[in-house]
N, C-alpha and C positions, 0 to 999 in steps of 0.2 A: 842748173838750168830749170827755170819753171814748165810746169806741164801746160799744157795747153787749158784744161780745166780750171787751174790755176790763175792765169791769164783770164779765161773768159768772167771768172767771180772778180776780179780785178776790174773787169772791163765795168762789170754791170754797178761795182759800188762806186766806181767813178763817174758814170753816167746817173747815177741815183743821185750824187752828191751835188755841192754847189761849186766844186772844185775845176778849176779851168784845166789846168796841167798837171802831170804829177810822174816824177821821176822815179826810179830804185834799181839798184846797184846790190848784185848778191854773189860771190863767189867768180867774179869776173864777166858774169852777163849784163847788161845795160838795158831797162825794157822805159822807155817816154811814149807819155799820152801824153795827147792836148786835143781837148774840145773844140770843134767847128761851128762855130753861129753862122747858121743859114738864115738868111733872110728869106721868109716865106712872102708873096704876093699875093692877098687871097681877091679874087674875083666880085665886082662891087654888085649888089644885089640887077642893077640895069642887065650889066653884061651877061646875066644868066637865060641860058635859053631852054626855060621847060618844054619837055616829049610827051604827048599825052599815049601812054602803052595802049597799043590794039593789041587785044585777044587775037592769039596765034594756036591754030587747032594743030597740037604734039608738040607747042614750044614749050619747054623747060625752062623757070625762072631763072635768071641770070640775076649776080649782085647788085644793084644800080648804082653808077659813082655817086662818090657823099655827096658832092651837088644837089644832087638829087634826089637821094636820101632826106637832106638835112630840110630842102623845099617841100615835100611832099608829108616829113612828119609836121610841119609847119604849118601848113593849109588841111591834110585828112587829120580829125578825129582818133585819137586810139581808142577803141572800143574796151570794155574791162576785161571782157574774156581773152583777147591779142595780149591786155599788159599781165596778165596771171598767167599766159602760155608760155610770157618770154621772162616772166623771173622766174620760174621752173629748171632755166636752161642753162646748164654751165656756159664760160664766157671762157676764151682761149684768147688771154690776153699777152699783148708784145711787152718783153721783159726789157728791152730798148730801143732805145731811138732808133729807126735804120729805115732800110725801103725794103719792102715785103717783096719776097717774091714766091710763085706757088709751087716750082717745078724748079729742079736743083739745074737746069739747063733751057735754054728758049725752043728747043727741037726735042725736050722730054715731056714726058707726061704729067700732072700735075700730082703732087703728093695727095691733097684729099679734094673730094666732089660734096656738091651737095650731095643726102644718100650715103655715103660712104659711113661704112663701120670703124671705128680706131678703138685702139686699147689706150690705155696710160702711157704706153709707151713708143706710141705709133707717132711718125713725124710726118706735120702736119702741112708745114711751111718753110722758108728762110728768111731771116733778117740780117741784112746785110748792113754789119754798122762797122768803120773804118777796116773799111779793105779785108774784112774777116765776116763769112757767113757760118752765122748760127744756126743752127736745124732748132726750130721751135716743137716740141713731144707735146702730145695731147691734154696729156698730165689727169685722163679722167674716159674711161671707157665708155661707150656710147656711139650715136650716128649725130653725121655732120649735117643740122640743118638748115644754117645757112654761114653764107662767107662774107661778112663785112667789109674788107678791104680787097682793092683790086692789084693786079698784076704791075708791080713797080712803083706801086704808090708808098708814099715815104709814112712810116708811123711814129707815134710816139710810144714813149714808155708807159705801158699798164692800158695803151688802147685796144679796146675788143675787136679779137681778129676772127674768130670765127664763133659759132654756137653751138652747144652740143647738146642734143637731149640724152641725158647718163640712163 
């Protein structure tokens, strides 16, 4: 029987690959992948509805959806000192496809915060790709400065999920 590790490097070089399905047969166990094409819908530039942020005295920055993100690096300027802060900063990127999620339960607490210290070994997230959730490790000691993806959002493979200043 394959271990579970075993399995998950399986999972990731089939998800790497260009491979739709793939069978194997070993000593009496049977393990079948097959690839899901999700058709994504992405939202036509009309139907987006920018939030201009009000200054909140004790709020604490929250992630913005990529919507949001993606509009406002669009229209504001990056200044050179912002793009020299953020290539400074490890990127804790999703090893596959799957939906993110922060908190191994929807009534627990979330594995990391912004603030938050991790080690290398410290798990940070999960990605949840066919019916198997992965605990994603920091892979790089440091604090978490910010969180790129939100709660249930689907990611892809090698996209930046959090930041870390090491």
């Amino acid at each position: 029987m394959l271990k579970i590790q075993e399995i998950r490097e399986l999972i990731k070089l089939i998800d790497e690959s260009s491979i739709d399905e793939f069978s194997f047969e070993h000593e009496g166990s049977k393990l079948k992948m097959k690839k899901v094409k999700e058709v994504v819908v992405q939202p036509t530039v009309n139907t987006v509805v920018e939030q201009i942020p009000q200054p909140m005295v004790g709020h604490t920055p929250q992630a913005a959806p990529a919507s949001q993100k993606e509009s406002q690096s669009a229209t504001a300027p990056v200044s050179p000192s912002e793009e020299t802060g953020k290539e400074n900063l490890h990127k804790i990127t999703s090893p596959m496809v799957g939906t993110f999620y922060s908190s191994p339960s929807p009534d627990a607490p979330v594995y990391a915060n912004i603030g938050d210290k991790v080690s290398a070994d410290t798990v940070v997230c999960i990605v949840e790709a066919m019916k198997l959730f992965n605990e994603i490790e920091a892979e790089v000691a440091g604090e978490i400065v910010e969180v790129l993806v939100e709660n249930g959002q689907l990611v892809e493979y090698g996209q930046p999920l959090f930041l870390v200043k090491a």
